[in-house]
C-alpha positions in Angstrom: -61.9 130.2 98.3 -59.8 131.1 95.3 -56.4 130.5 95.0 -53.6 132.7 92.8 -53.2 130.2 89.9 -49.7 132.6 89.3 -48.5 132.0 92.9 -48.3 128.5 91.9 -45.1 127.1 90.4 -45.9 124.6 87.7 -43.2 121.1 88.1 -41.6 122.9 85.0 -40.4 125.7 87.0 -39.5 123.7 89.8 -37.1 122.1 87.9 -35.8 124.7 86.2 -35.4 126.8 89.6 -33.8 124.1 91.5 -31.5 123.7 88.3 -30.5 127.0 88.5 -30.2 126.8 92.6 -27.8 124.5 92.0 -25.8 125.2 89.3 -25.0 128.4 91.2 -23.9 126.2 94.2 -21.7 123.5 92.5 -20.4 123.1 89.2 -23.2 121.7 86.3 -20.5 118.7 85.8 -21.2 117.4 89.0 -25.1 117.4 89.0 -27.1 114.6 89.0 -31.1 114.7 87.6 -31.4 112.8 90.6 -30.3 115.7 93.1 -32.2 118.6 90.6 -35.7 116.3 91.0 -34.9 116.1 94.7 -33.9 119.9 95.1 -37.2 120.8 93.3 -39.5 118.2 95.4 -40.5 116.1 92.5 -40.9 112.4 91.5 -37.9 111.1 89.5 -40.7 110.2 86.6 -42.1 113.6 86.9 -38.8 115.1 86.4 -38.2 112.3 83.8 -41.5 113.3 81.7 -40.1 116.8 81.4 -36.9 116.8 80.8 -35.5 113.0 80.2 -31.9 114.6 80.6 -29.8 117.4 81.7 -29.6 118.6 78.2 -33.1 118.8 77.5 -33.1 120.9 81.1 -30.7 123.3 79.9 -33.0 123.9 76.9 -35.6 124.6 79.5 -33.8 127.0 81.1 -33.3 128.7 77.8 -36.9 128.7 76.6 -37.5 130.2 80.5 -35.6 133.7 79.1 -36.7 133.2 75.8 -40.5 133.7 77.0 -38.9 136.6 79.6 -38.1 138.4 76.2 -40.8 137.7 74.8 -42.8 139.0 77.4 -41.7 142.1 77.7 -42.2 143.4 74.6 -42.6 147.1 74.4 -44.8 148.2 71.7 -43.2 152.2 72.0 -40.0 150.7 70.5 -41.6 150.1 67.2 -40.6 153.8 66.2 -37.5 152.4 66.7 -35.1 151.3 64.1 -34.8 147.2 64.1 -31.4 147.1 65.2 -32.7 149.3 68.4 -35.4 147.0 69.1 -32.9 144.0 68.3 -30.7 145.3 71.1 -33.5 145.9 73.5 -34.6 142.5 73.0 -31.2 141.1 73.5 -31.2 143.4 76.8 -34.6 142.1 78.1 -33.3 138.6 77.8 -30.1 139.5 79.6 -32.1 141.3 82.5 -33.9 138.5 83.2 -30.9 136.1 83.0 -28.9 138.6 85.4 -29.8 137.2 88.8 -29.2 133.7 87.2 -25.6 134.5 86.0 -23.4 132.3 88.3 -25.7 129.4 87.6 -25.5 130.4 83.7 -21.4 130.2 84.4 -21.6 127.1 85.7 -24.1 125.3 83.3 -21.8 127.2 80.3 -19.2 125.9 81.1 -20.3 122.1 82.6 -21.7 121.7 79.0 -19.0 121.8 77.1 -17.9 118.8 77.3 -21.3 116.6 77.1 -21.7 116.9 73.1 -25.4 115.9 73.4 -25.9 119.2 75.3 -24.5 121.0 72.8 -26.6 119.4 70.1 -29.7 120.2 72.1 -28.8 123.9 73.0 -27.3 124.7 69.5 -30.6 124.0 67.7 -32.7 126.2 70.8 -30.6 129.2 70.4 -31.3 129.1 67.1 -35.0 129.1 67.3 -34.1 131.7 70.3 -32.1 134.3 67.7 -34.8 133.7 65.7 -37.5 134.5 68.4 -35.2 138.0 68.9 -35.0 138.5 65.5 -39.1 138.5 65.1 -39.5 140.5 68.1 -37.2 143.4 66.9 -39.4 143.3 63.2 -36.7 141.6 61.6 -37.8 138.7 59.4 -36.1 135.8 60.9 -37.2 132.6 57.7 -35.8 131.8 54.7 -32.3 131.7 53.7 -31.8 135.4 54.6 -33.6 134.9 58.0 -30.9 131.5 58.7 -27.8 133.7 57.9 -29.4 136.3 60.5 -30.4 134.1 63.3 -26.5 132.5 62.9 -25.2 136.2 62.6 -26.7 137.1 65.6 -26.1 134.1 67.5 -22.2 134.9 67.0 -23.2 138.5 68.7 -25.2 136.8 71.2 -22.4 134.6 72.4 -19.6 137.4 72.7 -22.1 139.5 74.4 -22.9 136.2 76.7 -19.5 135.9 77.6 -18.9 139.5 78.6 -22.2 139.3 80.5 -20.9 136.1 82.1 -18.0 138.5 83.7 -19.9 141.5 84.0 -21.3 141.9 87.5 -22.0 145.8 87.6 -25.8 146.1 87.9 -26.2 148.4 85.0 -24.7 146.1 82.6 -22.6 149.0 80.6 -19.8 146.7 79.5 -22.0 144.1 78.5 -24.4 146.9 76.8 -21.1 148.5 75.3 -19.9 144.8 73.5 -23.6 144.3 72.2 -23.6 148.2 70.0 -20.2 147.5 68.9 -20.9 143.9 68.0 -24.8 144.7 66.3 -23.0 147.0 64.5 -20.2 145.3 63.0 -23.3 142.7 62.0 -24.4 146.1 60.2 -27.0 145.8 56.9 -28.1 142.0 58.4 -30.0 143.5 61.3 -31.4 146.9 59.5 
């Protein structure tokens, strides 16, 4: 008999699901690895061998809606000028982040404190702008490519923070702050 291999969750996405579960329950501050391996029925070692921390979970979670962006790349939008596509790429991240918000809230605001977390995350999200900066056509290395993906990390955290607060299902506030913000960025992202 054959099974669904995509029906299966891999001990990744456990993790990062129970994570999220959580974080949307309690604050992030108050979570144990301990109670996220637990929540997501997994050995402490198993949990351990993928992410040795919560910080290096948190980058999990990121490279989850960084592969949801990825995925969804719609070849019709390369008629499209790059700071279009850049904004539909930011958009598909977003949408796939939406039913996560609370849990994003919490986690957002639990890691500011724990510097180590911000070490970890602060280097993903720049490989992440970069990822959305590729994915819209826009070269994304080099010196030029560095001073984009850090342009467009500052765009990406207003818009996260407005996205944060924005709980209308079609996201028009949130879709509002990203145009204005991509272009004040301007010439960077064309």
């Amino acid at each position: 008999m054959a099974r669904k291999a995509s029906a299966r969750k891999s001990a990744e996405e456990k993790l990062v699901d129970a994570a999220l579960e959580l974080a949307a329950a309690k604050p992030w501050a108050r979570l144990g690895m301990e109670e996220i391996a637990k929540v997501a029925n997994l050995p402490l070692e198993e949990a351990y061998s993928i992410a040795p921390c919560r910080a290096t979970l948190v980058v999990k979670v990121i490279e989850r809606f960084d592969r949801a962006m990825l995925r969804c790349d719609d070849a019709s939008l390369s008629e499209e000028s790059h700071r279009d596509q850049l904004f539909d790429a930011v958009m598909r991240r977003l949408e796939a982040m939406q039913p996560h918000r609370k849990a994003l809230k919490s986690i957002t605001m639990g890691m500011a404190a724990e510097l180590d977390a911000l070490f970890y995350t602060g280097i993903r999200m720049m490989s992440s702008a970069k990822w959305m900066l590729r994915v819209s056509g826009i070269p994304a290395d080099g010196p030029l490519g560095f001073v984009r993906a850090k342009a467009l990390l500052v765009v990406y955290a207003i818009t996260l923070r407005t996205f944060i607060q924005d709980d209308s299902d079609d996201l028009a506030t949130t879709m509002s702050v990203l145009d204005k913000n991509l272009k004040l960025a301007g010439r960077l992202f064309s």
